[in-house]
PyMOL Python script that loads the backbone (N, CA, C, O; Angstrom):
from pymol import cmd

cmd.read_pdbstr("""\
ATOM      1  N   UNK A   1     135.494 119.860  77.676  1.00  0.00           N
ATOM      2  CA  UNK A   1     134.374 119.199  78.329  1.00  0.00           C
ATOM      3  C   UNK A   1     134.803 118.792  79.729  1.00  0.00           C
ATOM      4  O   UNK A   1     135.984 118.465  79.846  1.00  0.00           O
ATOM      5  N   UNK A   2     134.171 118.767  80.613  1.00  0.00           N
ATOM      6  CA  UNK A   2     134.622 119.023  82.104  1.00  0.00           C
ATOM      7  C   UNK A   2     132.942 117.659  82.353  1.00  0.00           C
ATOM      8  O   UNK A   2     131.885 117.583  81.726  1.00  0.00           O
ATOM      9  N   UNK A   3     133.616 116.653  83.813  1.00  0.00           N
ATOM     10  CA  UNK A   3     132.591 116.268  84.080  1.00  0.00           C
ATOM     11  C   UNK A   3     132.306 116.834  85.798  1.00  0.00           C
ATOM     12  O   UNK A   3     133.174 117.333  86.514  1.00  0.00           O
ATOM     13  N   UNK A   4     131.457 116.691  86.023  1.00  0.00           N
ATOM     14  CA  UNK A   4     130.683 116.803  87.325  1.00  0.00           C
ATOM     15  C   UNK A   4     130.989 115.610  88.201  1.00  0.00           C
ATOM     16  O   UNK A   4     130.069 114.851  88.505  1.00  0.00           O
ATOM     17  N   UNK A   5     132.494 115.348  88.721  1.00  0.00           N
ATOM     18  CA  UNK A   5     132.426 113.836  89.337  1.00  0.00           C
ATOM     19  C   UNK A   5     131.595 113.171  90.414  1.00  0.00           C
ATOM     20  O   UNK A   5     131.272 112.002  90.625  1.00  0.00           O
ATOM     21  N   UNK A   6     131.332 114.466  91.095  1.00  0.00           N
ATOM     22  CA  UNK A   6     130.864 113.854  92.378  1.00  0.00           C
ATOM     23  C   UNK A   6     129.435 113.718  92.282  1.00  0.00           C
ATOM     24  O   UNK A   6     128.858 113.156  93.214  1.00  0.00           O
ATOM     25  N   UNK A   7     128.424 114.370  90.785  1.00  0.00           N
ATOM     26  CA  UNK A   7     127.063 114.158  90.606  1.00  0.00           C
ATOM     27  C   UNK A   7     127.583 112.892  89.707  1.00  0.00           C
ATOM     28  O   UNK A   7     127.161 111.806  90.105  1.00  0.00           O
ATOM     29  N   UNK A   8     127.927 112.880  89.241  1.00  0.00           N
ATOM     30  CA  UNK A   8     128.415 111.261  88.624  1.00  0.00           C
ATOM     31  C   UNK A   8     128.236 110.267  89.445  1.00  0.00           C
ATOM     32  O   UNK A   8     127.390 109.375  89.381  1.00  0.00           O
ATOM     33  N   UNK A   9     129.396 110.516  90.546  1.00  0.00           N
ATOM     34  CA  UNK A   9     129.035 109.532  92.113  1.00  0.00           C
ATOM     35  C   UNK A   9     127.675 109.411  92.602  1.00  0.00           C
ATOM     36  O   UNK A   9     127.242 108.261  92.531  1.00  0.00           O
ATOM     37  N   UNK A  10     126.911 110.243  93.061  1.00  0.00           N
ATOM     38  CA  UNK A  10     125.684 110.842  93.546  1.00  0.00           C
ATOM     39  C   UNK A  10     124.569 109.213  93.167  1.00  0.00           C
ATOM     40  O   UNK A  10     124.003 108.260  93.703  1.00  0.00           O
ATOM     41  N   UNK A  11     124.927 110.038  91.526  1.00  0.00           N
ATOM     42  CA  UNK A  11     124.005 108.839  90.482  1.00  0.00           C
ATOM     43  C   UNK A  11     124.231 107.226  90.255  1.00  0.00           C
ATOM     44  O   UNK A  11     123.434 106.335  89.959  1.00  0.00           O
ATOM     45  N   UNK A  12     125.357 107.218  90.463  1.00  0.00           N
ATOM     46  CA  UNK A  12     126.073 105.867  90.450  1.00  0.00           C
ATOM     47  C   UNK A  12     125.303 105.453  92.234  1.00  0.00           C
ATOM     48  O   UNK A  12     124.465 104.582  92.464  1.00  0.00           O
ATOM     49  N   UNK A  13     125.707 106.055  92.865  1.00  0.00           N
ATOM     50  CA  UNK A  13     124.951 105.252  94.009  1.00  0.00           C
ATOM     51  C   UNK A  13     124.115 105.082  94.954  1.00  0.00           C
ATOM     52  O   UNK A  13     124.040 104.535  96.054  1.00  0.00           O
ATOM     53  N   UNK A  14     123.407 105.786  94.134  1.00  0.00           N
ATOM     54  CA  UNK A  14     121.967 106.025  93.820  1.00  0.00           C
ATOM     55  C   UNK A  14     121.407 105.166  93.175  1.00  0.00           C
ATOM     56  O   UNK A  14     120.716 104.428  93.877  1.00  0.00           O
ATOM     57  N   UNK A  15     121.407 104.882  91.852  1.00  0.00           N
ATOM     58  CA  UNK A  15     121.394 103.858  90.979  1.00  0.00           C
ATOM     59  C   UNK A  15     121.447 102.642  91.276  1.00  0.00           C
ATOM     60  O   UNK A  15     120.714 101.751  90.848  1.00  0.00           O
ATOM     61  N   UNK A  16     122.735 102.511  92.380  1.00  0.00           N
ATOM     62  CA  UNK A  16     123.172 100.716  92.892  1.00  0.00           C
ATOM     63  C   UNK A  16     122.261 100.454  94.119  1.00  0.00           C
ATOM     64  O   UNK A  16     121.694  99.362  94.139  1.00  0.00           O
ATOM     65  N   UNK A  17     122.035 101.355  95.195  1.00  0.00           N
ATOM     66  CA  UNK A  17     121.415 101.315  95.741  1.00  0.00           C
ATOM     67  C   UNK A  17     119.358 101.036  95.815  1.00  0.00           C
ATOM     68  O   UNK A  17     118.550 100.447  96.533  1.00  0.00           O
ATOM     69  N   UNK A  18     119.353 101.779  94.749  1.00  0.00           N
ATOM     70  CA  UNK A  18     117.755 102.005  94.208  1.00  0.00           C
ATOM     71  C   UNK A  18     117.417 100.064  93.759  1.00  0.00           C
ATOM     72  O   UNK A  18     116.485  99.436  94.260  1.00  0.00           O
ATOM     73  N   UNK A  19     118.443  99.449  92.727  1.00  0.00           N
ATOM     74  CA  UNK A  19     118.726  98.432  92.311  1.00  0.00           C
ATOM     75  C   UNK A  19     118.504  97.516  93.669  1.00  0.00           C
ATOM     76  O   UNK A  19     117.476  96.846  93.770  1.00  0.00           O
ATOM     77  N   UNK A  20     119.535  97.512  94.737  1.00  0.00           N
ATOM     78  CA  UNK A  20     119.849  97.030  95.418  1.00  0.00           C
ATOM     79  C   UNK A  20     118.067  96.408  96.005  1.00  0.00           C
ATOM     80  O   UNK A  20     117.527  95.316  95.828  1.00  0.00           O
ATOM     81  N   UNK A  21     117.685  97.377  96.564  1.00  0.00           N
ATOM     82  CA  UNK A  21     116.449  97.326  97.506  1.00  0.00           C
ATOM     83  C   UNK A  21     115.528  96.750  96.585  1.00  0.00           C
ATOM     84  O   UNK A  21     114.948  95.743  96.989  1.00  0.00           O
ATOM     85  N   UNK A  22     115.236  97.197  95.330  1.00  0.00           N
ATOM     86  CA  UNK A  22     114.070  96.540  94.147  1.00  0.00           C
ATOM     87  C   UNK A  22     114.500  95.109  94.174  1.00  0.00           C
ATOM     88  O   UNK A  22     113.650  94.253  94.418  1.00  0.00           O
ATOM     89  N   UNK A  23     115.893  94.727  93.917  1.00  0.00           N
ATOM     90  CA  UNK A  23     115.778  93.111  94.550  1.00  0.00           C
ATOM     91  C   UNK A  23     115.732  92.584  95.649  1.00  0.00           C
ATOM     92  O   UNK A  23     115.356  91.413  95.705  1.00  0.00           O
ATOM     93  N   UNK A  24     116.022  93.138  96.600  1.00  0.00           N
ATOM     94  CA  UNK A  24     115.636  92.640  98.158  1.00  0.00           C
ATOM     95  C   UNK A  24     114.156  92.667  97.920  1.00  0.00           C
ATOM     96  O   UNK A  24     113.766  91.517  97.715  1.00  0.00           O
ATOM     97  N   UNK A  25     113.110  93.612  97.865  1.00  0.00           N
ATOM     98  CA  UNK A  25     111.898  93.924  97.803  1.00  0.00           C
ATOM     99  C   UNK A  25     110.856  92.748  96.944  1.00  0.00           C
ATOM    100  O   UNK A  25     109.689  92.441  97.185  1.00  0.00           O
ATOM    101  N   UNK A  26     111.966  92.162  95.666  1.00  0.00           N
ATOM    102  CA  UNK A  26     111.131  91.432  95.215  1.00  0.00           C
ATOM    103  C   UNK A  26     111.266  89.839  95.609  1.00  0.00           C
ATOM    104  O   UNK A  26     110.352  89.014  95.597  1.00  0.00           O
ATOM    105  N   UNK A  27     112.788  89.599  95.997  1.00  0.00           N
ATOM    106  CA  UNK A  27     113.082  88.713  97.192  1.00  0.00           C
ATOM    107  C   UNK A  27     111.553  88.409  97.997  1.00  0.00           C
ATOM    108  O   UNK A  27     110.705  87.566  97.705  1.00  0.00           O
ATOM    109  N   UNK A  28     111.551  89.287  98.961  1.00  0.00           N
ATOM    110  CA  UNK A  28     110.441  89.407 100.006  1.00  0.00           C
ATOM    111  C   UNK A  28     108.955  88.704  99.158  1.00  0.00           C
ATOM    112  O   UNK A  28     108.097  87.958  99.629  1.00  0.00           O
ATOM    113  N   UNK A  29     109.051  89.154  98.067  1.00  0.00           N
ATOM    114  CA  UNK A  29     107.784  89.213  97.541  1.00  0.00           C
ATOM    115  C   UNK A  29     107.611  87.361  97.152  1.00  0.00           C
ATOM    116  O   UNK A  29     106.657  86.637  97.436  1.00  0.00           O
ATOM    117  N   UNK A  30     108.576  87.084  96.607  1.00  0.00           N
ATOM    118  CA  UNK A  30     108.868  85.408  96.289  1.00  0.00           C
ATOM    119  C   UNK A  30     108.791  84.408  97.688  1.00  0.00           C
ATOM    120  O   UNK A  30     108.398  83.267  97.932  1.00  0.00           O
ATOM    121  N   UNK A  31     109.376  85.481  98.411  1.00  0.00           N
ATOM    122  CA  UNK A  31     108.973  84.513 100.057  1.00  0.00           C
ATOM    123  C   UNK A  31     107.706  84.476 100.393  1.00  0.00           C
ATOM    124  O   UNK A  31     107.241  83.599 101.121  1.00  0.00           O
ATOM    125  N   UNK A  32     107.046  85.409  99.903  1.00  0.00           N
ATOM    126  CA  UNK A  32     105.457  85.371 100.016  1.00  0.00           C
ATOM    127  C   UNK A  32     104.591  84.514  99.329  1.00  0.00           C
ATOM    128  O   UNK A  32     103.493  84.041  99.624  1.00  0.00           O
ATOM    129  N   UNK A  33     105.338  84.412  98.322  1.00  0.00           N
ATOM    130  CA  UNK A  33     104.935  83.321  97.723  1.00  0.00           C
ATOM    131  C   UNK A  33     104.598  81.741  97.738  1.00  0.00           C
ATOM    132  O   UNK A  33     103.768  80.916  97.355  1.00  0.00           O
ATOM    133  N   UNK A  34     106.109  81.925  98.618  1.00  0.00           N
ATOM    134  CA  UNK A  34     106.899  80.544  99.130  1.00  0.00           C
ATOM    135  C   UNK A  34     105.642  80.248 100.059  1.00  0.00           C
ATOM    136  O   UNK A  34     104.881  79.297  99.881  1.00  0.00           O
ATOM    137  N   UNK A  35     105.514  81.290 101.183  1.00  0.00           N
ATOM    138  CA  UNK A  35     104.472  80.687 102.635  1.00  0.00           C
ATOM    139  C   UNK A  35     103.380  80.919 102.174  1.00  0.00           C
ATOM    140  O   UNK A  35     102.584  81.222 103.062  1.00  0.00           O
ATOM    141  N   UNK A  36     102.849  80.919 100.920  1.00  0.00           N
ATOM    142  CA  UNK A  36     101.549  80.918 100.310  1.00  0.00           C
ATOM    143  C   UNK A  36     101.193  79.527 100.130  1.00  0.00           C
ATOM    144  O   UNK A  36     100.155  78.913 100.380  1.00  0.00           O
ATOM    145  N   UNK A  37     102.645  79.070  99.484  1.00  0.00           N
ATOM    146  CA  UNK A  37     102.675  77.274  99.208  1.00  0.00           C
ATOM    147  C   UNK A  37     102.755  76.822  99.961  1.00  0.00           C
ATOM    148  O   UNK A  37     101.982  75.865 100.014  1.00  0.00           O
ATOM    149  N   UNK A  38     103.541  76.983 101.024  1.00  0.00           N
ATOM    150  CA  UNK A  38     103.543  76.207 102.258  1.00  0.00           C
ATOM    151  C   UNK A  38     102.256  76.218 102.996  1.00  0.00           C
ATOM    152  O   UNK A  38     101.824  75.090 103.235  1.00  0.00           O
ATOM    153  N   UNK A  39     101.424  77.363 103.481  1.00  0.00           N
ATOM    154  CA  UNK A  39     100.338  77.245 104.007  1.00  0.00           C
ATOM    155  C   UNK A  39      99.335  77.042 103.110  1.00  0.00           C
ATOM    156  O   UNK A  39      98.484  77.914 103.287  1.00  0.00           O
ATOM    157  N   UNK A  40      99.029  76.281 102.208  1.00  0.00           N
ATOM    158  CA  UNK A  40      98.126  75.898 101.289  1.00  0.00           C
ATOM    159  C   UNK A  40      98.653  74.073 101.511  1.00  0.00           C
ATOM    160  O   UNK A  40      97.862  73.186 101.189  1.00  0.00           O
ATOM    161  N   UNK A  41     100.248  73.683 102.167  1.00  0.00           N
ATOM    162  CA  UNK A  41      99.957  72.561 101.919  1.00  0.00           C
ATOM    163  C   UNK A  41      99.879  71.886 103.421  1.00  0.00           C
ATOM    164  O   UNK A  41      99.691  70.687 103.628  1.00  0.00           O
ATOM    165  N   UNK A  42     100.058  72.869 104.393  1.00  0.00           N
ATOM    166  CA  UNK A  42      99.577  72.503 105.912  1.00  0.00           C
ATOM    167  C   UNK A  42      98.279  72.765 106.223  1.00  0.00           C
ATOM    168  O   UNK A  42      97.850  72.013 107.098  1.00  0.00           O
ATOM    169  N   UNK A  43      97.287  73.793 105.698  1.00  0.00           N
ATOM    170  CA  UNK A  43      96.002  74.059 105.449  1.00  0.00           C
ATOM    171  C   UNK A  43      95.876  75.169 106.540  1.00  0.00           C
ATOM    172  O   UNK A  43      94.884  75.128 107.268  1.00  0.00           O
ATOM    173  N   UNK A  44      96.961  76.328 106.739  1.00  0.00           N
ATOM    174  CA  UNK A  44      96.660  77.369 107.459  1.00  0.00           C
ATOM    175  C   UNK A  44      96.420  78.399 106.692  1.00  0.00           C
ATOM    176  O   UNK A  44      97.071  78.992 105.831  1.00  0.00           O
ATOM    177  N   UNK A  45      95.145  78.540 107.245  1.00  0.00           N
ATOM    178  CA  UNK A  45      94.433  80.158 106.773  1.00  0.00           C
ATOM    179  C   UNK A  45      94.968  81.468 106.662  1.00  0.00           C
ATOM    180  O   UNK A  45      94.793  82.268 105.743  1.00  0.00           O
ATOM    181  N   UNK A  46      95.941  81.662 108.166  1.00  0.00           N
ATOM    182  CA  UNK A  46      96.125  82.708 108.309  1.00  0.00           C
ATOM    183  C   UNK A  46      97.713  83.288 107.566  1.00  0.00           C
ATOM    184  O   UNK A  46      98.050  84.295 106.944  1.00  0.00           O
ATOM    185  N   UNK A  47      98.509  81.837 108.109  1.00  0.00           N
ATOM    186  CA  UNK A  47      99.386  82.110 107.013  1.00  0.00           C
ATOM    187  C   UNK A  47      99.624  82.586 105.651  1.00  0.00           C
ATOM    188  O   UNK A  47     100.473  83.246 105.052  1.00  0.00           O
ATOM    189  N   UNK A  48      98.291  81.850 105.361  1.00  0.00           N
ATOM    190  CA  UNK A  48      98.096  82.096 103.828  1.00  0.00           C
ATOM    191  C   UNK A  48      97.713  83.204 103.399  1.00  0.00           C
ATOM    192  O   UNK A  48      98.214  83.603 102.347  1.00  0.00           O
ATOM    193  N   UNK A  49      96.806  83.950 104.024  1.00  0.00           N
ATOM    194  CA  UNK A  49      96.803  85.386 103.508  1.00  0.00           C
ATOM    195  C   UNK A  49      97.623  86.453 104.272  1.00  0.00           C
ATOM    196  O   UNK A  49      97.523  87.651 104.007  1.00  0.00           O
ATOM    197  N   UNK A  50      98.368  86.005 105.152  1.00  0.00           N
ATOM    198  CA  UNK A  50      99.979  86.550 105.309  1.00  0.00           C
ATOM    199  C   UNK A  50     100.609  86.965 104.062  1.00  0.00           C
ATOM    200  O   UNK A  50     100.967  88.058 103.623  1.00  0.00           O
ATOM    201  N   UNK A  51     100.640  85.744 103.613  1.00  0.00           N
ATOM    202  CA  UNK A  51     101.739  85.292 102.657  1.00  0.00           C
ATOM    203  C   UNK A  51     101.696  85.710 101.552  1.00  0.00           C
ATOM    204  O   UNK A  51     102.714  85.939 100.899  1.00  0.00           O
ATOM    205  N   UNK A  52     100.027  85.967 100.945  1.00  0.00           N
ATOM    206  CA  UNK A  52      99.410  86.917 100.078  1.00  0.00           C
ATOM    207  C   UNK A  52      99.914  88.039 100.399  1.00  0.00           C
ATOM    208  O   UNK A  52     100.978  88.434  99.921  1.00  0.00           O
ATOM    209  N   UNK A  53      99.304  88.618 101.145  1.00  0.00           N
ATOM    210  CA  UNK A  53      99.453  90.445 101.225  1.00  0.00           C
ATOM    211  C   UNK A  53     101.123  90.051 101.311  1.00  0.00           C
ATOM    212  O   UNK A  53     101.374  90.008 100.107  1.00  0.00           O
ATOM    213  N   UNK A  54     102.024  89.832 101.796  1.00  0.00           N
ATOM    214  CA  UNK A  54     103.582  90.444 101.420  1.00  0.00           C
ATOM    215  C   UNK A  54     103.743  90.237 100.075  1.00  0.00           C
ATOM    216  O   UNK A  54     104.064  91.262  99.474  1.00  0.00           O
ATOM    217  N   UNK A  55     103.626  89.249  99.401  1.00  0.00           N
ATOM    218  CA  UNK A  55     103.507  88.907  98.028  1.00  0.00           C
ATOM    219  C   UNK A  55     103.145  90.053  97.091  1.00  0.00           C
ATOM    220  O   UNK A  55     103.876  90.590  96.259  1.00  0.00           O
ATOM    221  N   UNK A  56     101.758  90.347  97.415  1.00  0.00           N
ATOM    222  CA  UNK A  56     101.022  91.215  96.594  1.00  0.00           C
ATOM    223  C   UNK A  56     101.194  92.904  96.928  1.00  0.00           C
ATOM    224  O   UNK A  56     100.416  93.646  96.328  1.00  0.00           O
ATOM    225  N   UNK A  57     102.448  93.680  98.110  1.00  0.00           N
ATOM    226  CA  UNK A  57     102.662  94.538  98.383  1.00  0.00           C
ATOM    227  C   UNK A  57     104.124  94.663  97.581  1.00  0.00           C
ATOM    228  O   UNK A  57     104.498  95.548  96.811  1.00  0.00           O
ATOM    229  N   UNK A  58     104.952  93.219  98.129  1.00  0.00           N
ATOM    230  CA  UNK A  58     106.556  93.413  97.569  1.00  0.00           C
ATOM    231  C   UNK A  58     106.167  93.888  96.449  1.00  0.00           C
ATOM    232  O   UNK A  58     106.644  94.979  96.135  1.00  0.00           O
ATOM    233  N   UNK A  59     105.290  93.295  95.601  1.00  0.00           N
ATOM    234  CA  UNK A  59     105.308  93.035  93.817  1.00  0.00           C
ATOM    235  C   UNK A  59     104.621  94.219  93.352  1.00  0.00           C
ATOM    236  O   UNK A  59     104.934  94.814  92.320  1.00  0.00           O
ATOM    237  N   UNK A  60     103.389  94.654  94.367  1.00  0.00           N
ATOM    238  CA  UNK A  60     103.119  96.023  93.664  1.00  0.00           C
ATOM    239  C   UNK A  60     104.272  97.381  94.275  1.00  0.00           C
ATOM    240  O   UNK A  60     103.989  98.503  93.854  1.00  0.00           O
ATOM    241  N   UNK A  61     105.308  97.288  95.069  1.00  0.00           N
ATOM    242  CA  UNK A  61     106.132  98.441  95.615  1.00  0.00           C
ATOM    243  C   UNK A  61     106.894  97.870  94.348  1.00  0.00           C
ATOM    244  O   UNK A  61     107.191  98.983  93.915  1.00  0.00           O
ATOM    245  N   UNK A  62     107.569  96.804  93.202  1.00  0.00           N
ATOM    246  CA  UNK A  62     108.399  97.029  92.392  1.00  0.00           C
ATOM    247  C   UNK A  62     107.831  97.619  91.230  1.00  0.00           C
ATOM    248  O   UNK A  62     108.307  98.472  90.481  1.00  0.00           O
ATOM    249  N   UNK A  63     106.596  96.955  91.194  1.00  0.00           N
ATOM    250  CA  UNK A  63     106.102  97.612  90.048  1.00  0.00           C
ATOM    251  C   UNK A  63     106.026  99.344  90.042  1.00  0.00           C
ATOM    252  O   UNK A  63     106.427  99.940  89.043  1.00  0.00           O
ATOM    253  N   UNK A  64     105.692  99.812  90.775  1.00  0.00           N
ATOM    254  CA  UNK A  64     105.822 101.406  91.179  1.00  0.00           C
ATOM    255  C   UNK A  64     107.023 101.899  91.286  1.00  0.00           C
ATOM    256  O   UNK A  64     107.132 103.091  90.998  1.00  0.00           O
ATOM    257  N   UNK A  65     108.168 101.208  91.688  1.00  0.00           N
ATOM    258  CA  UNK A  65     109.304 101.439  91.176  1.00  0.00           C
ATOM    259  C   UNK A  65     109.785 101.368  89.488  1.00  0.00           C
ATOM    260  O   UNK A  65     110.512 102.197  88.940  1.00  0.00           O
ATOM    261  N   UNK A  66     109.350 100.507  89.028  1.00  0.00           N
ATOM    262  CA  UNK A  66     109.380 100.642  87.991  1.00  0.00           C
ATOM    263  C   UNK A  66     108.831 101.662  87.170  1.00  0.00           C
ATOM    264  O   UNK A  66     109.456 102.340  86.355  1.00  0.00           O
ATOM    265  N   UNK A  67     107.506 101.732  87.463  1.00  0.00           N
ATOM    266  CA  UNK A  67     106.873 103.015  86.918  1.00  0.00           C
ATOM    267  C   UNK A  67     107.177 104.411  86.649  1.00  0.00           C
ATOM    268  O   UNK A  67     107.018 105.079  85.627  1.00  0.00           O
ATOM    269  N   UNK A  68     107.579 104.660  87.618  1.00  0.00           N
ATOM    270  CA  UNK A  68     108.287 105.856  88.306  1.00  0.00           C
ATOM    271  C   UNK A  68     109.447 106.227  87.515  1.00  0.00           C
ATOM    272  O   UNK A  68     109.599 107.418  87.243  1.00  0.00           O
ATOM    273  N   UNK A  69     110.501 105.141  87.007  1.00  0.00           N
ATOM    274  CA  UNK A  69     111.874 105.033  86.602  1.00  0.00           C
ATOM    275  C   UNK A  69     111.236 105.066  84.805  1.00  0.00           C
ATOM    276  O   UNK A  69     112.034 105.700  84.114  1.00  0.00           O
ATOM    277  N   UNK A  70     110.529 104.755  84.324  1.00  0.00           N
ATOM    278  CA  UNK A  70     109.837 104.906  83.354  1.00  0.00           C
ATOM    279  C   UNK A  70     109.555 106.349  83.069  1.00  0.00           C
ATOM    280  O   UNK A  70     109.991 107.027  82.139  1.00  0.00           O
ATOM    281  N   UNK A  71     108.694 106.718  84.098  1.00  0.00           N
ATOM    282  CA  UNK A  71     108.105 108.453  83.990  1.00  0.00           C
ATOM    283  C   UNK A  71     109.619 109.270  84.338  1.00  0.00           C
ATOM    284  O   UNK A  71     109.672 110.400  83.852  1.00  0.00           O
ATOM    285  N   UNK A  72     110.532 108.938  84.921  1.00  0.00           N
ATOM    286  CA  UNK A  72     111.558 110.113  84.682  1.00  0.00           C
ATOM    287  C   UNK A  72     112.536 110.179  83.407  1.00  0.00           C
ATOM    288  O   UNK A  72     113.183 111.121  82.949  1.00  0.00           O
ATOM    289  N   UNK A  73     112.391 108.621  82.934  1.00  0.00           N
ATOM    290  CA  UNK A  73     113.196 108.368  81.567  1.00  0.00           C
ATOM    291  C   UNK A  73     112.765 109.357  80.116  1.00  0.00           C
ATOM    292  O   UNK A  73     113.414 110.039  79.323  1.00  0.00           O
ATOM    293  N   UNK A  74     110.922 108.905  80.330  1.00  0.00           N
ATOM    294  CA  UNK A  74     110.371 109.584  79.148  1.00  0.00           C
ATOM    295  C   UNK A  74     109.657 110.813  79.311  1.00  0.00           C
ATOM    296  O   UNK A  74     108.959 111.019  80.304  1.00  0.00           O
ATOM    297  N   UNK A  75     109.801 111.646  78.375  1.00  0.00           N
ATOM    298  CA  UNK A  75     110.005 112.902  78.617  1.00  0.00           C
ATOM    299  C   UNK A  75     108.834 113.529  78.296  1.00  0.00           C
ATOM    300  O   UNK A  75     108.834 114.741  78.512  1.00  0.00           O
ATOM    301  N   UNK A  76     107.780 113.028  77.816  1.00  0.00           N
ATOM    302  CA  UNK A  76     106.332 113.238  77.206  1.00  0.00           C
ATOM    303  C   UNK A  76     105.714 113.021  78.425  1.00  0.00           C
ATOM    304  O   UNK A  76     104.841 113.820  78.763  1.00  0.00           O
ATOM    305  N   UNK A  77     106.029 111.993  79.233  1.00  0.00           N
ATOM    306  CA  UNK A  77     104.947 112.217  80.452  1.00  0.00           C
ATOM    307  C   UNK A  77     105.289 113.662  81.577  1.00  0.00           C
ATOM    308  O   UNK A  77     104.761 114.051  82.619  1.00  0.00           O
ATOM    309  N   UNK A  78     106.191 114.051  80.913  1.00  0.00           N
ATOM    310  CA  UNK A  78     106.204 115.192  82.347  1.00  0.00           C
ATOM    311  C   UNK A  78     105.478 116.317  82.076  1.00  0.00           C
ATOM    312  O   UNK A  78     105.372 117.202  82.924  1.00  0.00           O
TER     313      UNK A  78
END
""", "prot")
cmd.dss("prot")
cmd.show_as("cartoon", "prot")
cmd.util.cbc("prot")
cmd.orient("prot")
């Protein structure tokens, strides 16, 4: 049995990387959150649906990450 090291590597950091950004991404998304609260308790408008849309983009770009990592796992959806 022989392995493939460097597609081994490939995947490995690939993998850490892919990881990496889905938590930065959802990071972002919690800060959106954050200036959602904050501009709800200074009473700015614009902030506030700032703060929405990053919120509601971070969280739907993980969820689609997720999805995605789902559809290549299982083998019935392809």
């Amino acid at each position: 049995m022989q392995l493939d090291w460097t597609a081994l590597g490939q995947v490995t950091a690939v993998s850490i990387g892919v990881t990496v950004a889905v938590v930065v991404v959802f990071a972002f998304g919690v800060l959106g959150l954050a200036r959602l609260e904050g501009a709800r308790d200074t009473g700015s408008s614009a902030a506030s649906s700032l703060g929405l849309a990053q919120a509601g983009l971070c969280f739907l770009t993980c969820a689609a990450v997720v999805a995605y990592g789902i559809y290549l796992i299982v083998p019935q959806f392809h």
